[in-house]
C-alpha positions, 0 to 999 in steps of 0.5 A, spaced: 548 755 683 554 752 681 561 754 681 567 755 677 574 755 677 580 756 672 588 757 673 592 761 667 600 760 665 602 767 661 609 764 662 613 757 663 608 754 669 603 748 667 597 747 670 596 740 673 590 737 676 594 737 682 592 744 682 585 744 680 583 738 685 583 743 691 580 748 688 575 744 686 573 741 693 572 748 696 567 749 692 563 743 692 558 745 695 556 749 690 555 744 685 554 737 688 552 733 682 558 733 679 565 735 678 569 736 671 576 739 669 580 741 663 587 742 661 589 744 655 594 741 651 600 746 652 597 745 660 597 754 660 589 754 661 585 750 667 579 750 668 575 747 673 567 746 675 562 743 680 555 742 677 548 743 680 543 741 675 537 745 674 536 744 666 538 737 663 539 733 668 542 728 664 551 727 664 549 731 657 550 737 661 557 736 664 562 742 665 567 744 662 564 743 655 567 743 648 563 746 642 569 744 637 575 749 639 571 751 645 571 750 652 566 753 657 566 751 665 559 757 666 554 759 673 548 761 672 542 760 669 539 763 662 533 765 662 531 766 654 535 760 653 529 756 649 528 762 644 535 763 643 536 755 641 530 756 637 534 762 632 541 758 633 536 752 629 533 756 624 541 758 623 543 750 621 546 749 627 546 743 632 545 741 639 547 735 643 544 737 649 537 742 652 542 746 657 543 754 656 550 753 657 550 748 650 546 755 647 552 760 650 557 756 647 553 756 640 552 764 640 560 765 642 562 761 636 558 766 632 559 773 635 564 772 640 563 778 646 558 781 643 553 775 645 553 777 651 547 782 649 543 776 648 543 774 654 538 774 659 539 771 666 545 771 671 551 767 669 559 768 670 562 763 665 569 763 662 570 761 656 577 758 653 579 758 644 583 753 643 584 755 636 585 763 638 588 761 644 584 766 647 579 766 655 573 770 656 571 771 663 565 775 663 559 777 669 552 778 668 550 785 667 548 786 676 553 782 678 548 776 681 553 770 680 560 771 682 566 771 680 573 773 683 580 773 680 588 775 682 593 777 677 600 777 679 607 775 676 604 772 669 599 767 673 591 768 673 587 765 677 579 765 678 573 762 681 566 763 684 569 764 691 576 767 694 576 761 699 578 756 691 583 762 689 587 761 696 588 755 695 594 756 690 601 757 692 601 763 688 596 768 693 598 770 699 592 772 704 594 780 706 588 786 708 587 791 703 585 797 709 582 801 704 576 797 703 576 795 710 575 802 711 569 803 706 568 796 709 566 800 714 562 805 713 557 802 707 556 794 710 560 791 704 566 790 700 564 794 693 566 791 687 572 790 684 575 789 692 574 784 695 578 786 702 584 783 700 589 785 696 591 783 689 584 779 689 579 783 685 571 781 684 570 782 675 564 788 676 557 787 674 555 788 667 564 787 664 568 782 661 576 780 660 579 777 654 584 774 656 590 774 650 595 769 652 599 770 645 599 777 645 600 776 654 595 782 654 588 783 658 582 787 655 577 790 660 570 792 658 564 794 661 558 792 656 552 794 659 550 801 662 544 802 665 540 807 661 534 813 664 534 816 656 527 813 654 520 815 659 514 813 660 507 816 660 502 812 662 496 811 666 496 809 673 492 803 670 497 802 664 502 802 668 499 796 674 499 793 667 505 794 664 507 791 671 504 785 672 506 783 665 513 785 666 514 781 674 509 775 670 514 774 664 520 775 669 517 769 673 515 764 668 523 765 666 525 763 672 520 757 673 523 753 667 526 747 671 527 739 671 528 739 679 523 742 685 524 750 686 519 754 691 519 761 693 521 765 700 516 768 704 515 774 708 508 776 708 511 783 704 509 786 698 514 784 694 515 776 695 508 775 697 507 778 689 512 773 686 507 767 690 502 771 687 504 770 680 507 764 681 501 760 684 498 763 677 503 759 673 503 754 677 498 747 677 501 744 684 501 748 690 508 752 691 513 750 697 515 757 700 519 758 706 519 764 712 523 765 719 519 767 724 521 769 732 518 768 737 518 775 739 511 777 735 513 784 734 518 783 730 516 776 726 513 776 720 511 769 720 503 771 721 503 775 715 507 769 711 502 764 714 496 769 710 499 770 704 500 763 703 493 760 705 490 766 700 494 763 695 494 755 698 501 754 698 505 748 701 508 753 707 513 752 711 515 756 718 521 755 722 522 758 728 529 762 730 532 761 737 538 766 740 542 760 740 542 761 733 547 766 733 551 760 734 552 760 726 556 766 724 563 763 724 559 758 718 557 765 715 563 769 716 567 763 712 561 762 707 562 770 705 568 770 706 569 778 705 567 783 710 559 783 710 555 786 715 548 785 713 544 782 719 539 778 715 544 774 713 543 769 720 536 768 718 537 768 710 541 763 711 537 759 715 531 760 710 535 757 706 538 750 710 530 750 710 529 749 703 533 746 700 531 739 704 525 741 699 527 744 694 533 746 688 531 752 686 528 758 690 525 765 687 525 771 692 522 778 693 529 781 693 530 787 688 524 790 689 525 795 694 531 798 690 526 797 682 520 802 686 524 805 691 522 802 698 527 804 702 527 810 707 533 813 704 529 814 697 524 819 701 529 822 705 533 824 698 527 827 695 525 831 702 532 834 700 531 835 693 524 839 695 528 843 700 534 844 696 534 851 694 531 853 702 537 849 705 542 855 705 536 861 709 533 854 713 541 853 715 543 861 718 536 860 722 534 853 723 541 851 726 541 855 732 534 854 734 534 847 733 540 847 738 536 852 742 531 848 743 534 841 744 531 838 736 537 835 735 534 831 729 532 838 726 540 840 727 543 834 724 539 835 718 541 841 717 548 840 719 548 835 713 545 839 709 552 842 708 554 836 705 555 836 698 547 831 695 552 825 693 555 825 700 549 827 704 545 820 701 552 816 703 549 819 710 543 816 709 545 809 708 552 808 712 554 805 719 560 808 720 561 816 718 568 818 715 567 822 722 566 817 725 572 813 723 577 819 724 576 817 732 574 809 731 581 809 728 589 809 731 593 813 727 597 807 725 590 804 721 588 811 718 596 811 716 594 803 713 588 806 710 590 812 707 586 816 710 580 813 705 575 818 704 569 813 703 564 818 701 568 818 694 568 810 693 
């Protein structure tokens, strides 16, 4: 990863280095092999970057980067970056490096915003126009890279993480109560809060173009998600269709100049991705996994099968209670409320890696493509019942109190709910119930009375 920063002026302020500087280290971090800054020459437009090499590892890919009138400091990593500078040559066009971040620059100086639609990867970039004095800001289409931004009497102010915002004189740090809330019942801070108030996170799959002469900011979403086109196909057609689809997926993102490896649980989905890039790879794939001493919840032995099946070079670390110890680092890395106790073990995983390797693949994402969760089969149950609820209810609710089934009764009393609220029941920590007796008045006046249901 890298991380990426920037300062606004729409008015009479100038951006200095002095200003950048500590924006800049409270993400070094992110990018240790490299720093770099640009000021514009009216000093309205900062803009600051801490680079890791993944591709090009050569001073050619120093950030921010200029491309005649434009300057680019980005995040993330272009998957089909190869094929797109292959088109841009046939174009005439010219490069002086082999970064993706040289191709976004290109695509930008021909199709402006719209290039976006070419891109395949994760990324958050801005990208400043000298000549039309202009900055675009944009966030991949799921919202994988971050980025963050506050917007207050004609100064704006972006970066990778709040803690580099925070650092401007401009911000002050004040609780939005509202988030704090839905915070509370979903585990996380939805997009575009962030917990704070007047600090926003860009949504996935949007853009904002900046207009410093007219003053104005332009938001627009530019991707949607679209269920309009089906597929027919085999059981056979479609563990093809799948295998084909993870392997192209996969090979994109072994492309590297630095070592990369994979975590491993030993379930379906990152055994899937060692599987498929055993196949693409000709040394043994470095993979990583967490186990506990406690067998009944460790899934060490499962990892340990699936990488003697697929010889990879595999490393186990064991976690302790006093691991727990990490949570102040994790709750200042986070930065927003974030209430995902895997983050203790993913954490450490990943301390385990990088003394290995730069770049990591992992099974995530495959639960929510194939709906492995238990809330997905709890919402088909209730599409299956749903035309019985209302007779169910009248006859089902007292006997199952009669008969002390309290699940049963629950069920039913949640059938009540409108289908959106009810799923919400499914995949919560705190219910809006359950808030309205957690809560003092004074908390509940602060936070509106959020109905976090309707986020």
């Amino acid at each position: 990863m890298c991380g990426i920063a920037g300062k606004i002026y729409f008015g009479e302020g100038k951006v200095n280095l002095q200003e950048l500087g500590p924006m800049s280290s409270k993400i070094a971090h992110r990018g240790p092999d490299d720093e770099g800054f640009y000021v514009s020459k009216d000093k309205r437009v900062g803009l600051v970057n801490r680079r890791l090499a993944i591709i090009d590892l050569s001073a050619k890919g120093h950030q921010p980067m200029r491309r005649g009138s434009l300057v680019i400091t980005f995040n993330g990593e272009i998957y089909n970056f190869k094929e797109l500078r292959e088109s841009l040559e046939k174009d005439g066009n010219h490069f002086t490096s082999g970064t993706d971040t040289e191709v976004i620059l290109t695509l930008y100086q021909k199709w402006g915003p719209k290039c976006l639609k070419f891109l395949r990867g994760m990324f958050a970039l801005a990208i400043y126009d000298e000549r039309q004095n202009t900055v675009f800001i944009a966030r991949d289409r799921l919202g994988k890279k971050p980025l963050k931004y506050f917007f207050k009497n004609g100064v704006f102010i972006f970066a990778s993480e709040l803690k580099a915002i925070l650092t401007q004189k401009e911000v002050s740090v004040t609780p939005d109560w509202v988030s704090i809330s839905n915070f509370l019942t979903y585990g996380y801070v939805a997009a575009p809060e962030t917990g704070f108030e007047e600090i926003h996170k860009l949504e996935p799959a949007h853009f904002l173009l900046i207009d410093l002469k007219k003053g104005k900011i332009r938001k627009e979403r530019y991707w949607f998600l679209d269920y309009s086109e089906k597929l027919s196909l085999s059981e056979e057609e479609w563990v093809e269709k799948i295998l084909d689809e993870v392997g192209q997926a996969t090979r994109l993102r072994m492309i590297a100049d630095v070592p990369l490896g994979a975590f491993l649980s030993g379930g379906v989905d990152s055994s899937l991705v060692v599987a498929t890039m055993a196949g693409l790879s000709s040394k043994p794939v470095k993979t990583f996994t967490i186990g506990f001493k406690e067998e009944a919840w460790s899934e060490a032995k499962h990892a340990q099968r699936i990488a003697k099946l697929y010889r990879a070079d595999h490393t186990t670390l064991i976690a302790e209670p006093s691991n727990v110890e990490i949570l102040s680092e994790l709750a200042y890395q986070y930065e927003e409320p974030f209430a995902d106790a895997s983050s203790v073990v993913t954490y450490m995983v990943s301390k385990l890696a990088r003394k290995h390797v730069t770049v990591i693949l992992n099974g995530d994402g495959g639960d929510e493509n194939f709906a492995g969760y238990d809330r997905f089969f709890r919402v088909k149950r209730d599409a299956s019942f749903e035309s019985f609820l209302p007779i169910l209810r009248t006859f089902g609710i007292p006997i199952a109190a009669l008969l002390k089934k309290e699940r049963i009764r629950k069920f039913l009393q949640k059938s009540k709910l409108p289908f959106s609220h009810r799923y919400v029941t499914y995949n919560s920590y705190f219910l809006n119930e359950d808030k309205e007796a957690l809560f003092t008045p004074k908390l509940n006046n602060l936070a509106l009375g959020t109905n976090s249901y309707k986020v």
